[in-house]
C-alpha positions as CSV (number, residue, x, y, z in Angstrom):
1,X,70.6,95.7,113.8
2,X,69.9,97.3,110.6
3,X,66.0,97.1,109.2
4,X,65.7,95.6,105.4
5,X,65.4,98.7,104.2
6,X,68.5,100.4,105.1
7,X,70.3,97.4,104.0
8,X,68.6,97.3,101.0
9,X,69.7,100.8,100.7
10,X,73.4,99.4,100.9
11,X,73.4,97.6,98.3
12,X,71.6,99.4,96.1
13,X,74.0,102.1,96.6
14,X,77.0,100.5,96.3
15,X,76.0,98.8,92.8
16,X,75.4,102.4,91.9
17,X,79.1,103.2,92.7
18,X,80.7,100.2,91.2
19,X,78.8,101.6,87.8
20,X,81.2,104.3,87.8
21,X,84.8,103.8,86.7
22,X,87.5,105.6,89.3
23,X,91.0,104.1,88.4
24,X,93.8,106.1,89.9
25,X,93.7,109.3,89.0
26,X,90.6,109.7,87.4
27,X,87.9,109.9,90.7
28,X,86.3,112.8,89.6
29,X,83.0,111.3,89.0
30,X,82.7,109.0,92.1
31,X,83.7,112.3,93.8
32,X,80.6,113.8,92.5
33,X,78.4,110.6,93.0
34,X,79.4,110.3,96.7
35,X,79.4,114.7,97.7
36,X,75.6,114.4,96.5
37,X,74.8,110.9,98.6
38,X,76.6,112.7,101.5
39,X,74.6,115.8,101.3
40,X,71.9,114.0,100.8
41,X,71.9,111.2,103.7
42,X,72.3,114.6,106.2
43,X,76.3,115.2,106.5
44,X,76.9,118.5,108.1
45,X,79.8,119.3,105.8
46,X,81.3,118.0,102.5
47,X,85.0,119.2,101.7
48,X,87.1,118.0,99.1
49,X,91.0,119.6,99.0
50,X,93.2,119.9,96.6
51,X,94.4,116.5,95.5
52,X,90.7,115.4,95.1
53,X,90.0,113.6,98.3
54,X,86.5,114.1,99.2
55,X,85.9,114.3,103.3
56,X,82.8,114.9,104.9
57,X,81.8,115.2,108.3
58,X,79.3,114.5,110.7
59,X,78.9,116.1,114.2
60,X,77.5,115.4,117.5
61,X,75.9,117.4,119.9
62,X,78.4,117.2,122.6
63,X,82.5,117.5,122.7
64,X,84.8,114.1,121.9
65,X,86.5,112.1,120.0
66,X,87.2,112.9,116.2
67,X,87.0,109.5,114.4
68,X,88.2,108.9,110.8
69,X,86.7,106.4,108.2
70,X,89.0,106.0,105.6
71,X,88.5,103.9,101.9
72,X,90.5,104.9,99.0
73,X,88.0,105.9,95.9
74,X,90.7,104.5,92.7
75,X,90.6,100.8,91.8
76,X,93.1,99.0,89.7
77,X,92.4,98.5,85.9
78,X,90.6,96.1,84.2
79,X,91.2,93.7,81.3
80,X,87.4,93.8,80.5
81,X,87.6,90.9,77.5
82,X,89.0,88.5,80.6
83,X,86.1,88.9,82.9
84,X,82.9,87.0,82.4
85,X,81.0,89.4,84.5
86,X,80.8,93.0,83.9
87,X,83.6,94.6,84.9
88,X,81.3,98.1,86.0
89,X,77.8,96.4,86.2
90,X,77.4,96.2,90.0
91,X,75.1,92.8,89.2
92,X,74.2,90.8,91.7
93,X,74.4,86.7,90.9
94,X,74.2,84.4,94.2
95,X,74.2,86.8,97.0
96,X,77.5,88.7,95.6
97,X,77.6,91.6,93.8
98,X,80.1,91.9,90.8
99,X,82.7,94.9,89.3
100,X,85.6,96.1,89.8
101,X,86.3,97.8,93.5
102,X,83.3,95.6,95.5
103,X,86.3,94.5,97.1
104,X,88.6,97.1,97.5
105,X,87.2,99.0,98.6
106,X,84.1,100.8,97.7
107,X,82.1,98.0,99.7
108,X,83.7,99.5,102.6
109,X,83.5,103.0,101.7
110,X,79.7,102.8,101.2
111,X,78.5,100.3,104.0
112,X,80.9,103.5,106.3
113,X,79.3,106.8,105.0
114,X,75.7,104.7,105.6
115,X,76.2,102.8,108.6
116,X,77.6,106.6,110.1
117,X,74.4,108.4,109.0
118,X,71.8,105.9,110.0
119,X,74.1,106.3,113.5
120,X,73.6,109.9,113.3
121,X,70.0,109.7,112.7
122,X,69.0,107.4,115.7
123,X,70.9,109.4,117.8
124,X,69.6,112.6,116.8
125,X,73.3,113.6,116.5
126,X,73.0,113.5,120.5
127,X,76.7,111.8,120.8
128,X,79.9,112.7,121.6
129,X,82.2,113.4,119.0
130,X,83.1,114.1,115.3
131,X,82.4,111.6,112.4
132,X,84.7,111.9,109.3
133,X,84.1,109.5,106.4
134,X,87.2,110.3,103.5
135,X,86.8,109.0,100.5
136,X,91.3,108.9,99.3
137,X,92.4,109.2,95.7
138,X,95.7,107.7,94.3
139,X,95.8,104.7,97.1
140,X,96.4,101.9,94.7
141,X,99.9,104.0,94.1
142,X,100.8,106.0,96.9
143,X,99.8,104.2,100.2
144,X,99.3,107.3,102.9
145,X,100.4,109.4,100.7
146,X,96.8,111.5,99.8
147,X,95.9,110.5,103.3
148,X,98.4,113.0,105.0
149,X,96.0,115.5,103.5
150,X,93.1,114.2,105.4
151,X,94.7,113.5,108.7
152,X,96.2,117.4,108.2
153,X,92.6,118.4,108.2
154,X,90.5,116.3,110.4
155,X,93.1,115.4,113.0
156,X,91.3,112.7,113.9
157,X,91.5,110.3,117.0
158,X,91.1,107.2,115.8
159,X,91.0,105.7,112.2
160,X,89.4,103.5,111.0
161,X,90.8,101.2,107.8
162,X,87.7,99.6,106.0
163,X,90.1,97.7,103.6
164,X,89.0,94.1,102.8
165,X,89.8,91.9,106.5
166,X,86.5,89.3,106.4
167,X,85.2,91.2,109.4
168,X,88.0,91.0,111.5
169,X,89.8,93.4,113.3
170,X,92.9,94.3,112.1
171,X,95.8,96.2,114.0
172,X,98.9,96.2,112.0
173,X,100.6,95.3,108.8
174,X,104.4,95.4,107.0
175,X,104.9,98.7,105.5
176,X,106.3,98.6,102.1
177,X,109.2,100.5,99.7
178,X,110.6,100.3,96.2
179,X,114.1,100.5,96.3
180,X,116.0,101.4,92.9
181,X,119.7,99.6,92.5
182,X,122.0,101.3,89.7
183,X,125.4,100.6,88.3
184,X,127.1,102.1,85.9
185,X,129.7,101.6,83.2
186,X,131.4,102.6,79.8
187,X,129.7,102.0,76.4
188,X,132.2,100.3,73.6
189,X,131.2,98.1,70.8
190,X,130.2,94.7,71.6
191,X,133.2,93.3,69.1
192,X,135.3,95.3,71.2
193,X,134.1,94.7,75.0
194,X,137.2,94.8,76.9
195,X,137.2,99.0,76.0
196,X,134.1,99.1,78.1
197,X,132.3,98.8,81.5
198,X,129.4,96.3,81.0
199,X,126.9,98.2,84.2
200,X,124.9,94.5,83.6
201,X,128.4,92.3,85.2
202,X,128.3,94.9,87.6
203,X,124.9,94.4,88.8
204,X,125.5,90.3,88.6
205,X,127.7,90.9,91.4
206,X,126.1,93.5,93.4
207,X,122.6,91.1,93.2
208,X,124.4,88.1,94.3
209,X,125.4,89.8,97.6
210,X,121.9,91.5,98.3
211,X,120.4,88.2,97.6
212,X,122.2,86.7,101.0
213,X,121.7,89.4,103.3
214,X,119.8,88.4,106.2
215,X,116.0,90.0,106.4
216,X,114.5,91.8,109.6
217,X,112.1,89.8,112.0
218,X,109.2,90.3,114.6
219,X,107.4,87.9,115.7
220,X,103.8,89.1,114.5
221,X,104.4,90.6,111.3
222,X,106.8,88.0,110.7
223,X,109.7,88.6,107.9
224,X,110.6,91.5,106.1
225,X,111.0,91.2,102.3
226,X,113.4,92.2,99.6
227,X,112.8,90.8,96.5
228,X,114.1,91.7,93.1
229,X,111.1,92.4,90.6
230,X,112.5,93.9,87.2
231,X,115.9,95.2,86.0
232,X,116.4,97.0,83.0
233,X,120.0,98.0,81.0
234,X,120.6,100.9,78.6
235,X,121.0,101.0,75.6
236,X,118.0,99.2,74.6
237,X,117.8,97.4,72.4
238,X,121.8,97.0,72.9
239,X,122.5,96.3,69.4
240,X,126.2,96.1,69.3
241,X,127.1,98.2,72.2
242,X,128.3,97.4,75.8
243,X,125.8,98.5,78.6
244,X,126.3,101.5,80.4
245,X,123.5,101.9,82.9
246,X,121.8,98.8,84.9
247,X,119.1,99.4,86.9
248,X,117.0,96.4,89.2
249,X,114.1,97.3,91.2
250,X,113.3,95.9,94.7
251,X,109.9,95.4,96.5
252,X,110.6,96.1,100.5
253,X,108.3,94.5,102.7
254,X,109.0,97.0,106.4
255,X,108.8,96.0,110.2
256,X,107.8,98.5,112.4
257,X,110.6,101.1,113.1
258,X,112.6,100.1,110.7
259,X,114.0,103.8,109.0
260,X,114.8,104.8,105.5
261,X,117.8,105.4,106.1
262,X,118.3,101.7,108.0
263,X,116.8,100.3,105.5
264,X,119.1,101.4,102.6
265,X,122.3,100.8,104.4
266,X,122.3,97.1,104.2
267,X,122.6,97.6,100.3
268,X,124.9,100.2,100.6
269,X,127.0,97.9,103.0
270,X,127.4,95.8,99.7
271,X,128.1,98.8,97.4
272,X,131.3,100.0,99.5
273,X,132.6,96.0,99.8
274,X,132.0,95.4,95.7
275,X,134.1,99.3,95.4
276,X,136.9,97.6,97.3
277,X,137.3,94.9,95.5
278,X,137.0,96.2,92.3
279,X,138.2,100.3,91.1
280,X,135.8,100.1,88.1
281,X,132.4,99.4,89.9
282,X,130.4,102.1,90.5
283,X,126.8,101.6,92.1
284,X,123.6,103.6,93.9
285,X,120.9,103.3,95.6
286,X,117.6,105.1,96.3
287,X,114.4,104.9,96.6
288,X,111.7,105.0,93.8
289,X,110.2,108.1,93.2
290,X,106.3,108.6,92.4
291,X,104.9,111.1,90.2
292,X,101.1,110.9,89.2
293,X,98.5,113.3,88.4
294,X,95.3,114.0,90.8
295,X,91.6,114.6,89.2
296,X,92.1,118.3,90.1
297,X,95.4,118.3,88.1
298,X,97.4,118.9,91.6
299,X,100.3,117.0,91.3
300,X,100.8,114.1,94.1
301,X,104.8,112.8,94.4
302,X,106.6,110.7,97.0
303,X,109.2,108.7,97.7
304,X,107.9,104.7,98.1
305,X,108.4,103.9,101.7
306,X,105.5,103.5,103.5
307,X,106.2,102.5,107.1
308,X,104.7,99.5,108.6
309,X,102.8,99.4,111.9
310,X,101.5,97.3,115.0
311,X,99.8,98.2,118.0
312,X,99.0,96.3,121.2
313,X,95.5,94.3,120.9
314,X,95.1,95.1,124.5
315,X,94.7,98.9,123.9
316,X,91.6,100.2,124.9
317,X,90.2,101.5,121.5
318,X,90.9,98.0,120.2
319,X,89.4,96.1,123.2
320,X,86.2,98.7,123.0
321,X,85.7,97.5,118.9
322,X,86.1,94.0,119.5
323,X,84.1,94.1,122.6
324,X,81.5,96.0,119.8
325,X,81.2,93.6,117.7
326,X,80.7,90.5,119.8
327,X,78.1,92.5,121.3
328,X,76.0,92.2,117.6
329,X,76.8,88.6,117.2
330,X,80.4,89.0,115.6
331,X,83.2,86.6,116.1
332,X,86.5,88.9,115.0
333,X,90.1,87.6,115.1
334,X,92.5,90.5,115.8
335,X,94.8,90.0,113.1
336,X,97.3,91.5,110.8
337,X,96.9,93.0,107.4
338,X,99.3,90.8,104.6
339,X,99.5,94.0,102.4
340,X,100.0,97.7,102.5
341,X,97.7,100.2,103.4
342,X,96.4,104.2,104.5
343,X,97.9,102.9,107.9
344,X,100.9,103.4,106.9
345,X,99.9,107.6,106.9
346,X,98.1,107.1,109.9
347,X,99.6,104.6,112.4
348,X,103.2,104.0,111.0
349,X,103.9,108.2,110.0
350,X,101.1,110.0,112.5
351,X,100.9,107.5,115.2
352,X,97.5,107.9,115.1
353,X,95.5,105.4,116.9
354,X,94.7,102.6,113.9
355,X,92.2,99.5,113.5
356,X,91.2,97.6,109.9
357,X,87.9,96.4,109.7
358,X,86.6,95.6,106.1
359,X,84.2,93.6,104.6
360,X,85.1,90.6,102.0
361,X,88.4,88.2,101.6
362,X,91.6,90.1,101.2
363,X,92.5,87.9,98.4
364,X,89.9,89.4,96.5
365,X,91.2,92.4,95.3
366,X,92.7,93.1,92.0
367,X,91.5,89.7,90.8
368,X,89.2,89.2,87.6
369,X,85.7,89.1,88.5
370,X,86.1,90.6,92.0
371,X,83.3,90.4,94.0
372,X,81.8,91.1,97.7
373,X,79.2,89.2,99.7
374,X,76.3,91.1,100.5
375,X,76.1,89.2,104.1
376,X,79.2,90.6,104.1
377,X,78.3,94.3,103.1
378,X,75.3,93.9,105.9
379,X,77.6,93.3,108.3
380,X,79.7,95.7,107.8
381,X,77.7,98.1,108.0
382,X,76.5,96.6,111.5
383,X,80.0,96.6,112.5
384,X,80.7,100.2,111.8
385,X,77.6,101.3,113.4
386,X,78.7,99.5,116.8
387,X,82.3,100.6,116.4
388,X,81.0,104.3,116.4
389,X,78.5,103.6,119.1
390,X,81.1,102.1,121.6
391,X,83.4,105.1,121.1
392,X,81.5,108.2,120.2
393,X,78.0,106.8,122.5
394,X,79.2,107.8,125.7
395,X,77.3,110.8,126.8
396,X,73.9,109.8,124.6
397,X,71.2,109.5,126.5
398,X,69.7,106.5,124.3
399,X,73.3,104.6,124.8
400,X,74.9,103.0,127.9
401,X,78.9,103.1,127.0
402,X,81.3,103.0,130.5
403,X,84.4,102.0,129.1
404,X,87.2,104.6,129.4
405,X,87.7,106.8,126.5
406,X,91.0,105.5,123.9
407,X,91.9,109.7,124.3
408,X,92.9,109.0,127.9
409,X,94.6,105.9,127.5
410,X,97.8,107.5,125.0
């Protein structure tokens, strides 16, 4: 268990973190908040690459495994004339603390890059392994995306996810992709529509067929999604004139396995019937494209699928954190994540084993007045510190750990 003090220290430090804005894209102070606390709590090394990321790294004494602590450093925006709190004040009212990423995620972050050093302290860094705590820019729009940096550099063993699961262990989730539907016609005036191609009828036709077409299954993840969430014609405003271009967006909820190519086909399917039954219909589709701007200035671009991803809950790794946390007094469900995450880099593209374990309710995030429990931070930060005990304790001579290593079970 932690003493007062070091939770204290928690706390204290993760007000100091929500007091600095990071939305996507603009990290470079909490970068420079967290290298100094990581230097300063006794991290062996601090690196931060190219897109911003900021990784540092802790090592034992003796050879094993290399695990990863991952929480993304950007937070949505805020609408700070709708909150009642303050947005960036880190003020604590009834046992929660207040501002904009408690939730997601910088609770996590900070009760990780603690809980790992007061680990490394009692242990006199007599354990067996690596410890990598990465702090991931641009994760609110490019899920994995930054992370493919980290995992290039640390290749780690395991990863941990801290985003927000209420203390439970989580070991998979629905990946996620934009799809982008276009048709395409002939401009005219709008007293003269029969000399053009209205791209708007088009898309009428091509929605009503993607609307009927029957969605993926698995029975823990459940359905996958395709839902229409804008569309958009050109000219605009189409003052007099017949539309030309029509483009709808789709949010794609993923299984595991499914492919981006399987994915697409479906719609294409529907593209190739509608071209059949009518010589002026022309129609694409493609994925959404991503283009932002990193802290450094690097710039960070991707298509939007991010693969979804399950593993077994009997899987060592996963049996040795649960078995971790009951030790301390937790009671975890091993559960699924409802939205998208870094796993989708790490489990779904690198097949790198994966868990989630995060502190606070994952309806939380993104919300007005977002806040996080500090039971909830304490325990985290408990959890963490068993989680790394169980699987980088073996060889210590202050810890008793028999179970066999997740390396040797793959």
């Amino acid at each position: 268990m932690l003493s007062k003090e070091r939770k204290e220290k928690i706390v204290k430090t993760l007000q100091q973190a929500i007091q600095i804005k990071s939305y996507s894209g603009e990290e470079k102070d909490i970068v420079e908040y967290l290298k100094k606390l990581l230097e300063e709590i006794g991290y062996d090394a601090v690196h931060i690459d190219h897109y911003g990321n900021i990784i540092a790294c802790m090592k034992g004494k003796r050879k094993g495994l290399k695990v990863l602590m991952d929480g993304h450093m950007d937070t949505v925006p805020v609408q700070e004339e709708k909150w009642k709190e303050n947005a960036f004040g880190g003020e604590i009212k009834d046992g929660k603390i207040y501002g904009r990423g408690t939730s997601d995620m910088k609770g996590a972050l900070i009760s990780m890059a603690l809980a790992a050093a007061y680990f490394a302290e009692d242990t006199k860094k007599d354990f067996s392994g690596e410890i990598y705590i990465a702090g991931i820019v641009h994760e609110e729009c490019f899920e994995g995306v930054a992370a493919r940096e980290v995992s290039k550099y640390v290749k780690p063993d395991i990863v941990i996810i801290g985003e927000a699961s209420e203390l439970n262990l989580k070991i998979g989730q629905r990946g996620r992709a934009e799809i982008v539907v276009e048709t395409f016609g002939k401009p005219a005036h709008s007293a003269n529509p029969e000399k053009g191609i209205n791209a708007v009828y088009k898309m009428m036709k091509l929605i009503e067929k993607i609307k009927i077409l029957p969605m993926t299954h698995q029975d823990k993840l459940g359905y996958g999604i395709l839902e229409l969430t804008d569309i958009k014609s050109l000219p605009y405003p189409g003052a007099s004139v017949v539309p030309d271009y029509c483009r709808t967006t789709y949010d794609r909820r993923l299984l595991v396995g499914e492919t981006m190519e399987g994915v697409l086909k479906p719609i294409q399917d529907c593209i190739n019937e509608l071209k059949k039954e009518d010589s002026e219909f022309e129609a694409k589709v493609s994925y959404a494209v991503g283009k932002e701007t990193c802290w450094t200035g690097e710039e960070i671009q991707g298509k939007r699928f991010f693969p979804g991803w399950l593993y077994d809950e009997k899987e060592n790794y996963i049996q040795e954190a649960y078995s971790a946390l009951k030790n301390i007094g937790q009671n975890p469900k091993i559960t699924y994540y409802n939205f998208c995450t870094n796993g989708s880099h790490y489990a779904g593209e690198a097949k790198i084993h994966t868990i989630g374990y995060g502190p606070s309710k994952e309806n939380l995030a993104h919300v007005i007045d977002e806040y996080v429990e500090i039971e909830q931070i304490e325990n985290i930060a408990e959890g963490y510190y068993a989680i790394l005990k169980a699987y980088l304790g073996k060889y210590c001579n202050c810890l008793l750990y028999t179970s066999p290593s997740p390396r040797d079970t793959r």
